[in-house]
N, C-alpha and C positions, 0 to 999 in steps of 0.2 A: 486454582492450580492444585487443588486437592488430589491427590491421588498420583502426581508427575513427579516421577522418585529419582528418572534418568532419562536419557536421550531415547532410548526405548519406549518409555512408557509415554513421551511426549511425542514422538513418530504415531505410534498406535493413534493415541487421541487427536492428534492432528488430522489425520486421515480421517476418524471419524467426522469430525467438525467438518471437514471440506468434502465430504458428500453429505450430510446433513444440509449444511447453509453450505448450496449449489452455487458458483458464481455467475454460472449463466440463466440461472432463473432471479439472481439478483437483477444484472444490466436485461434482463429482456424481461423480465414478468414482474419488476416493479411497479405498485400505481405511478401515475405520472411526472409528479412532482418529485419523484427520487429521479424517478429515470434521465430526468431534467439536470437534476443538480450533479448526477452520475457523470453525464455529457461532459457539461461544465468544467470537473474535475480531472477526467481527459485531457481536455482543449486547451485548459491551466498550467498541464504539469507539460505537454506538450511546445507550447509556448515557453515556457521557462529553460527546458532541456534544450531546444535550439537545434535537434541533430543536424549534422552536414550529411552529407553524402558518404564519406569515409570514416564519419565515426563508428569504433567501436562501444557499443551500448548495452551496456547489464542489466535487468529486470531482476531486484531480489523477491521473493516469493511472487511469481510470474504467474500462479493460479491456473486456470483454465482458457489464459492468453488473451481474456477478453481486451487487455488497454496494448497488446504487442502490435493488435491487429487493426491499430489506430496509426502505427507507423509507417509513413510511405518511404523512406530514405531511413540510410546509416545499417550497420549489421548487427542486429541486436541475438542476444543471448538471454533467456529467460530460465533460472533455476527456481526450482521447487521443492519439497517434501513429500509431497502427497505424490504418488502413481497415479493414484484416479484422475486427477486435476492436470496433471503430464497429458495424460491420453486424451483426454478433452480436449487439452491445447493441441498436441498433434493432429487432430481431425480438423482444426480449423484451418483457412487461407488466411495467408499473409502478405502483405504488397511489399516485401522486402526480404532480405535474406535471413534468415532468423537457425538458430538452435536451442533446441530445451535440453535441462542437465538435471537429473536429479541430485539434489545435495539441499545441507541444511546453510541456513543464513551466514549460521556462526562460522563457517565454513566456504568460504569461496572457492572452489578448484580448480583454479590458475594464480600465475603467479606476479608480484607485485608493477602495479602500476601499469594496466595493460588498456583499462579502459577510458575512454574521454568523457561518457558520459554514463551518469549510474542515474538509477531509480526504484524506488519503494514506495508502492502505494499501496495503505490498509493492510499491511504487514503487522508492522512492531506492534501492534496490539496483541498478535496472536504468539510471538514468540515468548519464550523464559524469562534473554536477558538482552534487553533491546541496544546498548551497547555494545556488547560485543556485536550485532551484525553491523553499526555503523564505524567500528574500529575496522570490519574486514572490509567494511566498502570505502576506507580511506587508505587500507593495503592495495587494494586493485583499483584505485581511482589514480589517472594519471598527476602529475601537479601541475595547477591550473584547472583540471577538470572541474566539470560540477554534478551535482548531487541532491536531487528532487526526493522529498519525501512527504507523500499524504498522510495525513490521521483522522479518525473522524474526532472532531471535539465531546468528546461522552459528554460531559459537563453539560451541553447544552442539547443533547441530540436525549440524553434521559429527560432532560426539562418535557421538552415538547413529547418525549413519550408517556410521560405520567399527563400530559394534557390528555392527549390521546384516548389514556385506558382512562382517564376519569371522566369523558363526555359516549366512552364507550364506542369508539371510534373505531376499535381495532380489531371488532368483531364484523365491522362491515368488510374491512378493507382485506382482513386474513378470509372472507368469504368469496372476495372477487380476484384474488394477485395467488399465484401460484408459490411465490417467497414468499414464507410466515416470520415475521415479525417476533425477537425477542421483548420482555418489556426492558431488560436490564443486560445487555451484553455480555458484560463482566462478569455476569451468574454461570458464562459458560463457555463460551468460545474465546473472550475480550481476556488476555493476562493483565491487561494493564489500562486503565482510565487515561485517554492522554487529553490532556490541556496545551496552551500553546507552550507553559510554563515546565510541564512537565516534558515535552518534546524536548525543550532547552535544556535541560539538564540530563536528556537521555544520549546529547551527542555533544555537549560541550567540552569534553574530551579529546576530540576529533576533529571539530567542524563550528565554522562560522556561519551563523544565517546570513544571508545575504538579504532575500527577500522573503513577505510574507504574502500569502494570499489567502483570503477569505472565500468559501464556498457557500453561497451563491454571493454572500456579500457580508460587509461585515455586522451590520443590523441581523441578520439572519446567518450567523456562523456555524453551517452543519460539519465544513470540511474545513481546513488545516491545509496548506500546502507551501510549504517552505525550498528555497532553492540557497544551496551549503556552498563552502568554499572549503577545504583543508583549511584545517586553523594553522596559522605563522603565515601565510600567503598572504600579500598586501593586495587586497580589492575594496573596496567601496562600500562601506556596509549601507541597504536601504530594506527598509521597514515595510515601503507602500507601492 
């Protein structure tokens, strides 16, 4: 986080970062095995979210729209930071009504308690202060709503990369996949290492986990995806 003094200076490098690490050359020009677990992490947080038909549905940092245009039903709204990452999402199709907003996380612009169902995937790594965005998404989350958020497990996703650079693996793989490969995240785009440990204390403030999910599984935890409740709301807490 060196050099990010203010919301200027973190707008700037944010921008750089999301045309640097493209998110459409992540989900299309991944080797296969990401591209896989990528799917998976979709299909997870989709499942989890539930949309109906007439939910209203927010996307916090919405990216270049690649997971909006997984949604067939509900009216989703996806805000971002980046312009370059907007404009990308606007060139794509969508099977549902959708609008993009530029704005920042910390920052939701509307007003309280408007939406049924909210979502954050591979965000709060990249912001300041991962709280405040999960405080703004329990101001516009309606009560009852819920509230999906993916992370990737650094913890474990460094493991398998230091395999990687040590059998020299990632000179074949950055020779054949158009998305290069950092060795260490956090060296640069990642504000923050999250564990499932540290997710928990990043929204325990705010939000009850309900459930957890493992990405592809829990033997092999590369993703994190948990589904939240407003904390004080009487639901059912499950783990599995």
């Amino acid at each position: 986080m060196a050099g990010i003094k203010s919301m200027r200076d973190f707008r700037s490098w944010n921008e750089d970062m999301g045309v640097k690490y493209n998110p459409d050359d992540y989900h299309e020009r991944s080797p296969l095995p990401v591209k896989c677990i990528e799917k998976l992490r979709v299909k997870t947080i989709l499942r989890l979210l539930d949309v109906g038909e007439d939910d209203m549905v927010l996307e916090i940092g919405c990216g270049a729209g690649n997971l909006m245009q997984a949604f067939n039903r509900g009216r989703l709204v996806g805000i971002d930071l980046s312009a370059a990452l907007l404009k990308k999402a606007g060139g794509k199709r969508y099977l549902t009504q959708y609008n993009l907003i530029q704005s920042y996380g910390e920052a939701v612009p509307f007003k309280g308690e408007v939406f049924d169902k909210i979502y954050c995937s591979e965000v709060l790594e990249h912001v300041v202060n991962p709280g405040d965005v999960c405080r703004e998404a329990s101001r516009v989350l309606k009560n009852h709503g819920l509230f999906v958020i993916s992370v990737p497990n650094e913890p474990f996703i460094n493991m398998i990369k230091n395999i990687i650079y040590f059998l020299r693996i990632d000179k074949i793989l950055n020779s054949i996949n158009r998305y290069k490969f950092s060795r260490d995240m956090t060296e640069e785009w990642h504000l923050h290492s999250f564990s499932l440990d540290y997710l928990k204390k990043s929204i325990e403030c705010v939000f009850v986990i309900n459930k957890v999910r493992y990405i592809p599984n829990r033997l092999f935890p590369v993703r994190i995806v948990v589904r939240c409740f407003k904390k004080g709301e009487n639901h059912e807490s499950s783990s599995c």
